[in-house]
C-alpha positions in Angstrom: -30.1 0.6 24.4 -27.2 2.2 26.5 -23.2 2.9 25.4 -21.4 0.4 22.7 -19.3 -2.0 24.1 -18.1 -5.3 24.7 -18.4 -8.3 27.1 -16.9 -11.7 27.5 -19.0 -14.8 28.2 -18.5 -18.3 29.4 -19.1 -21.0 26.8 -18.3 -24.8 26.8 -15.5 -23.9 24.5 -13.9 -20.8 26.9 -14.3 -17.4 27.2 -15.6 -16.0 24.1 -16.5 -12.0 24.0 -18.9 -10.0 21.8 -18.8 -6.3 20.5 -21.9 -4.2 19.6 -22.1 -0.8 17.9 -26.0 0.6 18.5 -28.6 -2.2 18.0 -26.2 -4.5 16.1 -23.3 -7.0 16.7 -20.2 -6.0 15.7 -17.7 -9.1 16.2 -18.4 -12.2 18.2 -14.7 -13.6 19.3 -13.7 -16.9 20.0 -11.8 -18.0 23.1 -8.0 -17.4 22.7 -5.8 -19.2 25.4 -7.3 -18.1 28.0 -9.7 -15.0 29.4 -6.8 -12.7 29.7 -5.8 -13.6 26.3 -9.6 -12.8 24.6 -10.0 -9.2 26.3 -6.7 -8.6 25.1 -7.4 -9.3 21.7 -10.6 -7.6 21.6 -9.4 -4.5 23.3 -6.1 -4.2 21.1 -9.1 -5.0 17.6 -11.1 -2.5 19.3 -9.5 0.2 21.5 -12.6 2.8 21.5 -14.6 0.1 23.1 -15.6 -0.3 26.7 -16.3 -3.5 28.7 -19.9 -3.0 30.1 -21.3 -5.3 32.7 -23.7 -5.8 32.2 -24.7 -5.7 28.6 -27.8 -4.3 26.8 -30.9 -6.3 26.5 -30.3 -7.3 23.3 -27.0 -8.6 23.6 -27.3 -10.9 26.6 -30.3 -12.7 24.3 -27.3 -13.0 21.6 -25.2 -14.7 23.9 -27.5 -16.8 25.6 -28.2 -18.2 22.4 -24.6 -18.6 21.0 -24.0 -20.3 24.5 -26.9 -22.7 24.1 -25.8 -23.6 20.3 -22.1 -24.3 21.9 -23.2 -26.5 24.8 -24.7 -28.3 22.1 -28.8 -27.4 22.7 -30.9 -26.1 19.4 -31.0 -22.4 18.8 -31.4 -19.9 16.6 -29.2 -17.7 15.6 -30.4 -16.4 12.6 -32.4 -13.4 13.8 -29.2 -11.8 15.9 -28.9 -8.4 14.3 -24.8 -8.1 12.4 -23.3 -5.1 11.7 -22.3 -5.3 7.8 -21.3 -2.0 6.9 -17.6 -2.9 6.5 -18.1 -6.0 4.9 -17.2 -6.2 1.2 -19.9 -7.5 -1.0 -18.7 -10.7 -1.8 -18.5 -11.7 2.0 -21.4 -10.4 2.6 -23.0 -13.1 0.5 -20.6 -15.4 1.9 -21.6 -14.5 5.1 -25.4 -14.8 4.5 -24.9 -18.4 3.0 -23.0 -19.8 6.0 -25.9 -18.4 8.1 -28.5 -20.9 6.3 -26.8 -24.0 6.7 -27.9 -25.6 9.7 -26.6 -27.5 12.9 -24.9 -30.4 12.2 -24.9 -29.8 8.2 -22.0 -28.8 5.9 -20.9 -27.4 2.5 -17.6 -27.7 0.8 -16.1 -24.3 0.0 -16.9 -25.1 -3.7 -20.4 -25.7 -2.7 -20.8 -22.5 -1.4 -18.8 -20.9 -4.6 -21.4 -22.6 -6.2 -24.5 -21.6 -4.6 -23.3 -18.2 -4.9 -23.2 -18.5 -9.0 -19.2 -17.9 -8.2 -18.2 -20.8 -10.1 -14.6 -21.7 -9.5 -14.2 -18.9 -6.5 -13.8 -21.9 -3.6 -10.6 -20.2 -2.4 -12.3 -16.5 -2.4 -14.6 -18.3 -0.3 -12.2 -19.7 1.4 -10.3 -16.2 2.5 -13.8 -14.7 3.5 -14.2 -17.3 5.9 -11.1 -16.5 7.9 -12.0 -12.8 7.8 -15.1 -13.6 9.4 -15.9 -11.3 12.3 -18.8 -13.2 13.4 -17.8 -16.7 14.7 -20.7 -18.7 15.7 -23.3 -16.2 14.4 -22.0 -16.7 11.0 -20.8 -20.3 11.6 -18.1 -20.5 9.3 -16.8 -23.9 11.2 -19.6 -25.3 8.9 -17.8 -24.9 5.7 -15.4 -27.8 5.8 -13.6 -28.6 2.0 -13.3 -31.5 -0.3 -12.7 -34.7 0.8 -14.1 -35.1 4.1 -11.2 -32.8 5.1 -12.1 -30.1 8.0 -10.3 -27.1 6.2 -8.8 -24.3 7.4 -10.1 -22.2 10.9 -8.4 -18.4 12.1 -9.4 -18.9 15.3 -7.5 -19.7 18.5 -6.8 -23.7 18.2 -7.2 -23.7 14.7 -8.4 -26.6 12.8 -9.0 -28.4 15.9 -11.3 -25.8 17.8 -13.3 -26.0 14.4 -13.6 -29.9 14.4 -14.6 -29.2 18.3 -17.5 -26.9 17.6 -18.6 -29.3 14.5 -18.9 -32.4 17.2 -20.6 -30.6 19.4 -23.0 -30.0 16.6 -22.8 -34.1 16.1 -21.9 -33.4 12.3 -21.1 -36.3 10.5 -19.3 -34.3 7.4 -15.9 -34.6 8.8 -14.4 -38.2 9.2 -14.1 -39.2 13.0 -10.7 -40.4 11.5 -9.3 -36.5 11.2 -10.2 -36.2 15.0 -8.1 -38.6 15.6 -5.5 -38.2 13.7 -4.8 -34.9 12.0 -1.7 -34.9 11.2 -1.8 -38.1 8.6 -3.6 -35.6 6.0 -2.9 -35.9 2.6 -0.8 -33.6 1.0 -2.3 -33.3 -2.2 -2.7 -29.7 -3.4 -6.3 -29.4 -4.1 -8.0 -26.7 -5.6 -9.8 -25.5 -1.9 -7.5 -23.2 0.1 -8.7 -24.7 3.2 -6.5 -28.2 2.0 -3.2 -26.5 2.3 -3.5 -26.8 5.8 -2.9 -30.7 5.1 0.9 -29.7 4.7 1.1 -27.6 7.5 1.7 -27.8 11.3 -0.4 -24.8 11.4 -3.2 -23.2 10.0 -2.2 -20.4 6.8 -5.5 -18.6 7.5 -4.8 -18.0 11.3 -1.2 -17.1 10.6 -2.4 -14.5 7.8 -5.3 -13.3 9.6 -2.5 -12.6 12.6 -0.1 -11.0 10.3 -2.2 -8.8 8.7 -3.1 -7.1 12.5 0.1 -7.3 13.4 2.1 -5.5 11.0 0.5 -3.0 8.4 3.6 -2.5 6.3 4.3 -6.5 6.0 -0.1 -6.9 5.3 0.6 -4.2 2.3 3.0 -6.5 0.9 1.0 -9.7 1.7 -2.0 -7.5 -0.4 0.8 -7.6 -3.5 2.1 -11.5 -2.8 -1.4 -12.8 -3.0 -2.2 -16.1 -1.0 0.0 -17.2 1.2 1.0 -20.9 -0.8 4.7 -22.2 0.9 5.5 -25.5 -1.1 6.3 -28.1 1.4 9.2 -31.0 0.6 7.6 -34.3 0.2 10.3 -36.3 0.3 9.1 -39.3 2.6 12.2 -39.9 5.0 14.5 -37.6 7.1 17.8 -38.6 4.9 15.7 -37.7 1.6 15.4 -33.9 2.7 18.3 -33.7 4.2 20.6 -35.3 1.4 18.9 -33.1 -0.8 19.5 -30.0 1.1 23.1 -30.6 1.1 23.5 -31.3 -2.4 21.9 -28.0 -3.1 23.9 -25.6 -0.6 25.3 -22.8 -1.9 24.4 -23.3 -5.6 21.7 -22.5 -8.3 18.4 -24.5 -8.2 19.0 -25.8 -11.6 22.9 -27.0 -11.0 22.0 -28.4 -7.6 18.9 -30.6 -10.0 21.7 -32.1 -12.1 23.7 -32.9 -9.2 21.5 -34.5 -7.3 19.5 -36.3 -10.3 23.5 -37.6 -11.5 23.8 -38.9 -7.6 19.9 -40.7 -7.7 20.6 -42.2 -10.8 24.2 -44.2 -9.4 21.7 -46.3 -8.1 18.8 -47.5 -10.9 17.5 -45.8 -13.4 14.0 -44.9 -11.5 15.6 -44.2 -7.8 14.5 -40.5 -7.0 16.0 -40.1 -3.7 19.4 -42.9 -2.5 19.1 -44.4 0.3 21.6 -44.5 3.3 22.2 -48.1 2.4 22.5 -47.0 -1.2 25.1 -43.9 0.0 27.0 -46.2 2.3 27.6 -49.1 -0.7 29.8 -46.7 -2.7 33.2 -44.9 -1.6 33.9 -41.2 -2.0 35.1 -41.2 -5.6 31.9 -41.9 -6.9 30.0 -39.7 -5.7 33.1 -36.9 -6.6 32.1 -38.1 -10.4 28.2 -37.4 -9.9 29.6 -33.7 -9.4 29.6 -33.7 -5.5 32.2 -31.6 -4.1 34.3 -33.6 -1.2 32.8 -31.5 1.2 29.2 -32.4 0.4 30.0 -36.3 -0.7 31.7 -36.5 3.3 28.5 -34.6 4.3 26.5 -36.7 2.8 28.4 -40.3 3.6 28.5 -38.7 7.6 24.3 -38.5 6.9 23.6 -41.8 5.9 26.3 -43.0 8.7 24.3 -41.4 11.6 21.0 -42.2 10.7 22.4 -46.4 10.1 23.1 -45.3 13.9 19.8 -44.0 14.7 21.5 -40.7 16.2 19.0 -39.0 13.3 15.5 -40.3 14.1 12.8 -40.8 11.1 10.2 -38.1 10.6 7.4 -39.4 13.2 9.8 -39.1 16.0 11.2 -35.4 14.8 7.6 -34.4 14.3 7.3 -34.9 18.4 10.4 -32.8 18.7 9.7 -28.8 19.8 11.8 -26.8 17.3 14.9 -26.6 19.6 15.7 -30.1 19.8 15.4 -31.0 16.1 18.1 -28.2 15.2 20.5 -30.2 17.9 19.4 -33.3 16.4 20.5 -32.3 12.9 23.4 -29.8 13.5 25.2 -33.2 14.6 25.8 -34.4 10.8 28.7 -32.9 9.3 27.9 -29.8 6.9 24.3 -29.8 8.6 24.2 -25.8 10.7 21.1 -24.1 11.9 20.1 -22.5 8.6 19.8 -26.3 7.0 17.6 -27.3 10.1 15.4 -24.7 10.3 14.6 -25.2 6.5 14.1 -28.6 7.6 11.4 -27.2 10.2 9.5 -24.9 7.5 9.6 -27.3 4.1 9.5 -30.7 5.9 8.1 -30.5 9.2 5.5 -27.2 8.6 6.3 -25.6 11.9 5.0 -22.1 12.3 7.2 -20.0 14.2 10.6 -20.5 11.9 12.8 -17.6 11.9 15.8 -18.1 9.9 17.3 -14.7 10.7 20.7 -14.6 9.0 19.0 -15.9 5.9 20.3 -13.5 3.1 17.1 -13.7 0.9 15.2 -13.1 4.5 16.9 -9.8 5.1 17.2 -8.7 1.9 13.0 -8.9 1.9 13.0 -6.9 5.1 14.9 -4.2 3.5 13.0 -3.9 0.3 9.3 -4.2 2.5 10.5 -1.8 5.1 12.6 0.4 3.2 15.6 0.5 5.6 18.7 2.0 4.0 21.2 -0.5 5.3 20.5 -4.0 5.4 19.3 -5.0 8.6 21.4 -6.9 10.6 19.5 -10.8 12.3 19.3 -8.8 15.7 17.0 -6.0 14.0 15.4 -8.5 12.3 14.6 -10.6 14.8 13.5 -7.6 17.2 10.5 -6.5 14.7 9.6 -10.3 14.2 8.5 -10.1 17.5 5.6 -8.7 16.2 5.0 -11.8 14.0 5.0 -14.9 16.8 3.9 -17.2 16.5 3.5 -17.3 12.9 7.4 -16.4 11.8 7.3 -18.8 9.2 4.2 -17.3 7.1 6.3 -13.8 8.1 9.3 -15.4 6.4 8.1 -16.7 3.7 5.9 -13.5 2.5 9.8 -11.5 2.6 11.3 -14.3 0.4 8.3 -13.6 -2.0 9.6 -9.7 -1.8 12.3 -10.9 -3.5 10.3 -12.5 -6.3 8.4 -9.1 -6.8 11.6 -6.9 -6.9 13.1 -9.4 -9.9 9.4 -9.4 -11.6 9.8 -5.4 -11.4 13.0 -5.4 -13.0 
């Protein structure tokens, strides 16, 4: 049967690679950016395993098959042997579920929940999907969740590598509208954890998944957080956010409310964010009386000024903007700095690799998760989120949630 191993293999999807310990498979890894990228990732999962070329009998039947199912032909993968030892339970049944629905067939994650007599357990479904070790073999890319909605994917690509494998499989479960447009999902919160994808430019069980390898001391306090579950801002324009986030610098949550609710209501009883128009149709004074200081009503008057100018683009154009270019683009407006912005990129915008490094609450997390005696300065900080790329943002948020624990603790 010869040594245990690994190998990568050509697909129509990319290098994928496959582990095997004795007569049984191990892991079957997805392509990451490119060949390079998958050895690295298998090697650095698995550092006591070899690449043998080539592979045992037993194997190369495995990956025949898996590269016949991806080039979109019928097979079988049901009878490739998997190494469960490590598996908890409840995956395991997971697991063995996934494995009977067939090509071109779905379930919902509650369906599965279901199945499984694990009534109400979609989103424990839903995490034992993205730990899933055997891509393919246990073809987790089947288990889409409610809605028509593809759900979440931890693999290289994400969502979209998952709606990729389900059209090569010709499944008609996901709406040839989210192929097209992705990024027009709702953002509903709905009871599957795959749906909070919806609200972000990234998918939460890819960024977990990474963080958790990553960085054992920041995956003991993700165990103690629970789901990762960052509430994005709905607010539907660019001046919304951004009027709101200026109202609330540098004061409470609940004094910032007042404030802001006193400045939506100068303008009708039922207006729940102004307008520039509406900002621009009353002088300085009046917003002073809704409890603005001069500082924020100028902040907010300079706001509703530039984007009358179009120097602040709505929120399809910023979406095309890397990160870089929208912190330029709102650091212009008077009381707008980086810190502002780059809450604009994680609340409104979703973007995954958001390090707001001199944030207080940010560093304060880092102390209490890594125990440093000091509190670290944004240079340290930013040297150990190296470790984090490109999922900052997940990183960030899981250290304001520190926070939340140390108060609960109290």
């Amino acid at each position: 049967m010869g040594a245990d191993g690994f190998v990568l293999f050509e697909t129509a999807i990319g290098h994928c690679g496959i582990v095997w310990c004795g007569p049984a498979i191990v892991c079957v890894q997805l392509p990451e950016a490119n060949e390079r990228a998958t050895r690295a990732r298998i090697t650095r999962l698995y550092p006591e395993k070899k690449e043998i070329i080539p592979p045992p009998a037993f194997v190369q039947t495995a990956i025949n098959d898996i590269v016949s199912l991806v080039a979109g032909r019928s097979s079988d993968l049901s009878t490739i042997a998997l190494d469960m030892d490590g598996v908890p339970p409840f995956h395991r049944k997971v697991y063995e579920l996934a494995r009977s629905i067939p090509p071109g067939q779905t379930l919902t994650y509650t369906q599965v929940a279901d199945k499984l007599g694990a009534h109400g357990s979609a989103k424990a479904v839903g995490q034992a999907l993205s730990r899933n070790p055997f891509a393919i073999v246990v073809p987790c890319h089947r288990v889409v969740a409610a809605g028509a909605k593809p759900g979440g994917f931890s693999a290289h690509g994400g969502v979209a590598t998952k709606l990729r494998l389900l059209a090569i499989e010709q499944s008609n479960a996901i709406e040839q509208a989210t192929l097209l447009d992705q990024d027009t999902a709702s953002t509903t919160p709905a009871a599957d954890t795959a749906d909070l994808e919806c609200d972000y430019g990234f998918d939460p069980a890819a960024a977990v998944a990474h963080l958790r390898t990553a960085d054992r001391h920041l995956a003991r306090l993700m165990d103690r957080v629970g789901p990762f579950d960052l509430r994005m801002n709905t607010a539907p324009t660019t001046f919304g956010m951004l009027a709101e986030a200026l109202v609330y610098q540098q004061l409470s949550g609940k004094a910032a409310a007042t404030i802001f609710r006193r400045m939506c209501a100068l303008f009708g009883p039922n207006v729940r964010c102004p307008t520039p128009q509406n900002i621009l149709s009353v002088d300085e004074e009046t917003l002073r009386n809704a409890g603005l200081s001069r500082a924020k009503a100028l902040a907010v008057v300079d706001l509703a000024v530039k984007v009358e100018q179009g120097l602040i683009p709505p929120l399809n154009e910023l979406r095309g903007m890397d990160d870089e270019r929208v912190i330029v683009c709102l650091t212009q407006v008077r009381g707008i700095g980086k810190w502002t912005a780059q809450m604009f990129l994680i609340f409104r915008l979703g973007r995954p690799d958001v390090l707001p490094a001199d944030d207080f609450g940010l560093r304060k997390g880092f102390k209490l998760t890594f125990r440093t005696n000091d509190m670290p300065d944004r240079q340290r900080v930013e040297r150990h989120a190296e470790l984090w790329r490109p999922y900052r943002t997940a990183a960030t948020w899981y250290l304001w949630q520190a926070l939340e624990l140390a108060q609960d603790e109290l």
